[in-house]
N, C-alpha and C positions, 0 to 999 in steps of 0.2 A: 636894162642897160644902165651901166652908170655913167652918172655926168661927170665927166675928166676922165685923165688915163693914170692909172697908177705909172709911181716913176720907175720901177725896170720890173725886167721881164719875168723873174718868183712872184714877185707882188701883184702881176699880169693874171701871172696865169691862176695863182688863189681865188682872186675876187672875183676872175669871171668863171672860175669853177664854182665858186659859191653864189654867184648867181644862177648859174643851170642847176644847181644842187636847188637852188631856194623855186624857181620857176615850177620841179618836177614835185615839188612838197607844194607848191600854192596853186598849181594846176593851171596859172597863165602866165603873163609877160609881166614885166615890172620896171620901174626905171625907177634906181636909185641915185641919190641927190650925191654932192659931195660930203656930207657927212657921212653918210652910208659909208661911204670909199672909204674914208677917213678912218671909221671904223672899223672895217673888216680891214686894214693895212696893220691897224693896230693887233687888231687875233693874230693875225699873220705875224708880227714881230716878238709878239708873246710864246708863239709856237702851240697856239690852239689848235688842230687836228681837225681837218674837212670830217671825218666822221665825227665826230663829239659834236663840232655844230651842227649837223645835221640830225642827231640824236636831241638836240635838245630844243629844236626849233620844232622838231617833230610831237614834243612833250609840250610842247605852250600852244601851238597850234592844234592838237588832239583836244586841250583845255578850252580852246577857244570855241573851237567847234564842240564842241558838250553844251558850253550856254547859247551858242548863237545859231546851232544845225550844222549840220554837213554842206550843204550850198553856201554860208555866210565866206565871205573872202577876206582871205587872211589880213591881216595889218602887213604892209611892206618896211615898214622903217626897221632897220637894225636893230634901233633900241631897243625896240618892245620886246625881245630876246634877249638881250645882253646878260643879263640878270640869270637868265638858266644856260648861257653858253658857257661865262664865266665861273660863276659860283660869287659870292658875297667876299671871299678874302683879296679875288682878284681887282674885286671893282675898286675897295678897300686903298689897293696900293695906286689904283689909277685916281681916287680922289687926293690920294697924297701924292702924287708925281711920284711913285716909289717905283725900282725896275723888274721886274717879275722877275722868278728864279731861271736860272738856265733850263732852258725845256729841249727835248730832242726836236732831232730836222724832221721838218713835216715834207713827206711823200705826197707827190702831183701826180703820181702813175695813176692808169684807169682804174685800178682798184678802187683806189682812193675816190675816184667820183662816183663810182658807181653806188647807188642808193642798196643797192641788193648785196653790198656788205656790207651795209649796217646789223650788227647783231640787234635781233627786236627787243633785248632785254637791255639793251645799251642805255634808253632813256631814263629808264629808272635806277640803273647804277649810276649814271650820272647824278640823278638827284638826290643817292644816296650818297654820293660824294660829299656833296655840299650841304647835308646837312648842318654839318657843325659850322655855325652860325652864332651871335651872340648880341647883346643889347644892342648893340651900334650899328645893327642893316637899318638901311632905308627905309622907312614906311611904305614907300611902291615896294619894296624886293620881298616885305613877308607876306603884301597882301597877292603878289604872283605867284609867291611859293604856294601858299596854299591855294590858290584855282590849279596852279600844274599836278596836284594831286587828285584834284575831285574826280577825273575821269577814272584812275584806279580805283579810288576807295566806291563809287556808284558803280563798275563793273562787278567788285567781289559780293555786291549784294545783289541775292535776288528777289529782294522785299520791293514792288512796286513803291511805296511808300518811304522807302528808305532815298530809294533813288532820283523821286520827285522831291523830297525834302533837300538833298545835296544841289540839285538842279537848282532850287530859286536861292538858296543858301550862298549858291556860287554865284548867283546873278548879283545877289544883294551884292557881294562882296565885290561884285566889277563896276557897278555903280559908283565905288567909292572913287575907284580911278581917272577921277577927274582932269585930264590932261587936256592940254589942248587941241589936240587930236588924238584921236583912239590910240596912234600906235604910241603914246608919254603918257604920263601920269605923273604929272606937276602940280596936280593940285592937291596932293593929300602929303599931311603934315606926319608926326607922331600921333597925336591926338589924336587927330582924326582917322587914322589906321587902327587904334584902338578901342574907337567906336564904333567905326565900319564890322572889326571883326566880333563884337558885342552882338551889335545889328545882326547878322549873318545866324549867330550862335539863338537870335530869338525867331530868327525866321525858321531857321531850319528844325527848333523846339515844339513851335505853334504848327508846322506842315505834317510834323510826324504824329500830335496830340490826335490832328485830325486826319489822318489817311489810317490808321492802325486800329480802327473800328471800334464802336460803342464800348462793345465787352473789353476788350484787351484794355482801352482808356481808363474802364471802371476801375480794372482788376490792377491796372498803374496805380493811379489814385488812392486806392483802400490801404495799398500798399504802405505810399507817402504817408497818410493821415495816419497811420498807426506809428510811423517812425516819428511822425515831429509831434506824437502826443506824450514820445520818452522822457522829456526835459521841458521846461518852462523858460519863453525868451520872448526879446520882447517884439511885436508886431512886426519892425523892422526886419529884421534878425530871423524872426519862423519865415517871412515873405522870400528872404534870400537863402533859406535853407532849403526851403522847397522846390527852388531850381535845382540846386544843386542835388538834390535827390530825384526830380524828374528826368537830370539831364543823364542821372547814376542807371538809375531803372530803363531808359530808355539805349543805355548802354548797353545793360546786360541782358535785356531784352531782343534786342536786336540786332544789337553790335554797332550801336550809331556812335562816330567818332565826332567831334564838336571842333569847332577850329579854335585855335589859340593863337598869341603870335608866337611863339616855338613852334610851332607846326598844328595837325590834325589829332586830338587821341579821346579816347573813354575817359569821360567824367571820372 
């Protein structure tokens, strides 16, 4: 339930569809504050589409549940979506007080609530939407972007190893989300989004060294020592080549994607 009423009756009927939209995706009751309101008024005058959010709260909560279980209960604030409802150009024009482009009239008919029009492939054209993105996101928005993918990129593998290495890779990297409550993440900087997904990239290096068995480890490794004995460098320099060759080998090996902040790819 939200606390206050929106002031007329379009803006009525959105926010409490999207709260029976959000109730039927988090599996109990909620009560949103006035910000919450405040928010979802604002999708609503953007002309953001009850399906799109529903697709994309579907894509962070899928994410959510991969590191915390199927029983863990959703975050209720707004925010902690905002970022996959929107896309990073929208947020863009809302930190500049800029007016979003003319969008079509959004439909309140029961289609429109029903969850069972969601196309299932809706959440990741959404995300494929947004990918074009650039230096100037947020440090919360690239380190969400990349958990909203771990549940894809851990489903198309069927490498135990692969999957347990994305698992704590994505923990590390929700760790950094230091907010003051789960559903914000206020505490993480530039810097520290750039360390965080460092961090992440040596969790998920060290998980996979060891899940992928003696022999395959060996048959890595012989590989590396043969390539960084082509050239002479110095200490420094072979230490940092060598990632970069385990993280290469373990690419091609098994198809393990490494996070960046542009996104998830092969070494």
């Amino acid at each position: 339930m939200f606390v206050g009423a929106p002031e007329n009756e379009p803006t009525a009927r959105y926010v409490n569809a999207l709260e029976n939209l959000f109730v039927q995706i988090r599996g109990r009751g909620v009560q949103w504050s006035a910000d919450d309101r405040e928010r979802a008024q604002r999708w609503q005058q953007m002309g953001v589409s009850l399906p799109r959010i529903v697709a994309a709260i579907q894509t962070r909560a899928k994410a959510y549940r991969f590191l915390h279980g199927n029983a863990a209960d959703l975050p209720i604030r707004l925010r902690f979506y905002e970022s996959a409802v929107l896309g990073t150009d929208a947020l863009k024009r809302i930190a500049a007080n800029m007016p979003a482009p003319t969008a079509p009239s959004i439909g309140l008919g029961p289609a429109t609530l029903s969850l069972a029009t969601t196309n299932p492939g809706s959440a990741r054209q959404i995300r494929d939407v947004e990918v074009e993105r650039d230096g100037s996101d947020s440090p919360a928005t690239k380190v969400f972007d990349l958990l909203d993918h771990l549940p894809t990129l851990a489903l198309e593998s069927e490498d135990p190893a692969v999957r347990e290495a994305y698992l704590r890779a994505g923990r590390s990297l929700a760790r950094s989300l230091t907010g003051k409550t789960r559903d914000t993440a206020d505490g993480i900087d530039g810097p520290g989004a750039v360390a965080a997904i460092e961090r992440a990239r040596r969790v998920l290096r060290k998980t996979m060294l060891e899940g992928i068995g003696e022999a395959a480890r060996g048959g890595l490794e012989a590989d590396v020592h043969t390539e960084l004995s082509r050239g002479m460098m110095s200490a420094s320099a072979r230490k940092k080549r060598r990632l970069v060759l385990v993280d290469r080998e373990l690419g091609r090996r098994f198809g393990v994607q490494f996070p960046h902040e542009d996104g998830w790819r092969q070494q």
